[in-house]
N, C-alpha and C positions, 0 to 999 in steps of 0.2 A: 289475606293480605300478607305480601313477602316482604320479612322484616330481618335486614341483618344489623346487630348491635354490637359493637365493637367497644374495647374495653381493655385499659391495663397502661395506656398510653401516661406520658408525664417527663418530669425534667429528669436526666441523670447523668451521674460525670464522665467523662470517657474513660471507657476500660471496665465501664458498668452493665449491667444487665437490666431487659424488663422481659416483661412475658404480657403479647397480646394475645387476646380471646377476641371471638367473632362467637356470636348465638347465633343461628339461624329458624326461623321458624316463617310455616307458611309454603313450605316446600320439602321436595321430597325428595331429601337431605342425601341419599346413599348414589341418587343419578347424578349429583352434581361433583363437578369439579370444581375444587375451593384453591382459591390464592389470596396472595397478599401482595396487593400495590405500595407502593409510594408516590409523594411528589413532594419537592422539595419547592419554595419561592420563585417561580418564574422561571421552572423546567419543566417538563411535562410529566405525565404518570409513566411512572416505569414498575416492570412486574420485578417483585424480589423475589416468591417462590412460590409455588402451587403443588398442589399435592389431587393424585388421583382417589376416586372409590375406594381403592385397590391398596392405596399409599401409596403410588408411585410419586416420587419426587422429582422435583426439580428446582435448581437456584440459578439466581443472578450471583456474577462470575465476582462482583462486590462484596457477595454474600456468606459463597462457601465457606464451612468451614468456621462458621460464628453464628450464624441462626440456623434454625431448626424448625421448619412445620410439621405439622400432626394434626390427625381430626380424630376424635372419636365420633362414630356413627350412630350409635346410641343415645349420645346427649345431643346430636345435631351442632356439634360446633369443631370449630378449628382453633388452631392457636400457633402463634412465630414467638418461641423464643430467639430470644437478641441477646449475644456476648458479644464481651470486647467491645463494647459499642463506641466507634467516633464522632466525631462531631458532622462527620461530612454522611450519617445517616438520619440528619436533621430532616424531619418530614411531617408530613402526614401520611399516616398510614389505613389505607382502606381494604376492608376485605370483598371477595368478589365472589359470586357463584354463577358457575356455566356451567348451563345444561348439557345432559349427552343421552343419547337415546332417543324415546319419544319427547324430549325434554330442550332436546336442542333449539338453538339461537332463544332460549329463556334465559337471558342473563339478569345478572341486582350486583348494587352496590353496595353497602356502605355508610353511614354517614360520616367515616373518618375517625381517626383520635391521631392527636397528635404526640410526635417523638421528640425533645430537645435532649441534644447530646452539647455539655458546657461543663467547663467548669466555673 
């Protein structure tokens, strides 16, 4: 059973920091490619950054420059650190795994944590 569990989410004031975690387990963790969604109230999921195998990176243009993905391979999980955070990266944030290889079109979600940026 492919379980990913997401964690770190909560309130913070703008200009503040959190750090999500994604555990993955039930998969075989080093073929996938891991991201991080959002979606904001009545907008749609948009990607913020994904990270290859390899570590190859990538951000949403939002992003650069303030968060940070990582995976370590070994414990099976990823994680987005969030600086500077404003109010307008109010969300819920889900983590994602896409297969590559013999692995492909095996994707998972998720089940979210949420982000509030307030003061």
């Amino acid at each position: 059973q492919v379980q990913l569990v997401e964690s770190g989410g909560g309130l913070v004031q703008p200009g503040g920091s959190l750090r999500l975690s994604c555990a993955a387990s039930g998969i075989t963790f080093s073929m996938y490619k891991m991201a991080w969604y959002r979606q904001a109230p009545g907008k749609q999921r948009d990607l913020v950054a994904d990270i290859t195998s390899g570590a190859g990176t990538n951000y949403a243009d939002s992003v650069k420059g303030r968060f940070t993905i990582s995976r370590d391979n070994a414990k099976n999980t990823v994680a987005l650190q969030m600086n500077s955070l404003k109010p307008e990266d109010t969300a819920v944030y889900y983590c994602y795994a896409a297969g590559t290889g013999w692995y492909k079109n095996r994707n998972y979600w998720g089940q979210g944590t949420q982000v509030t940026v307030s003061s």
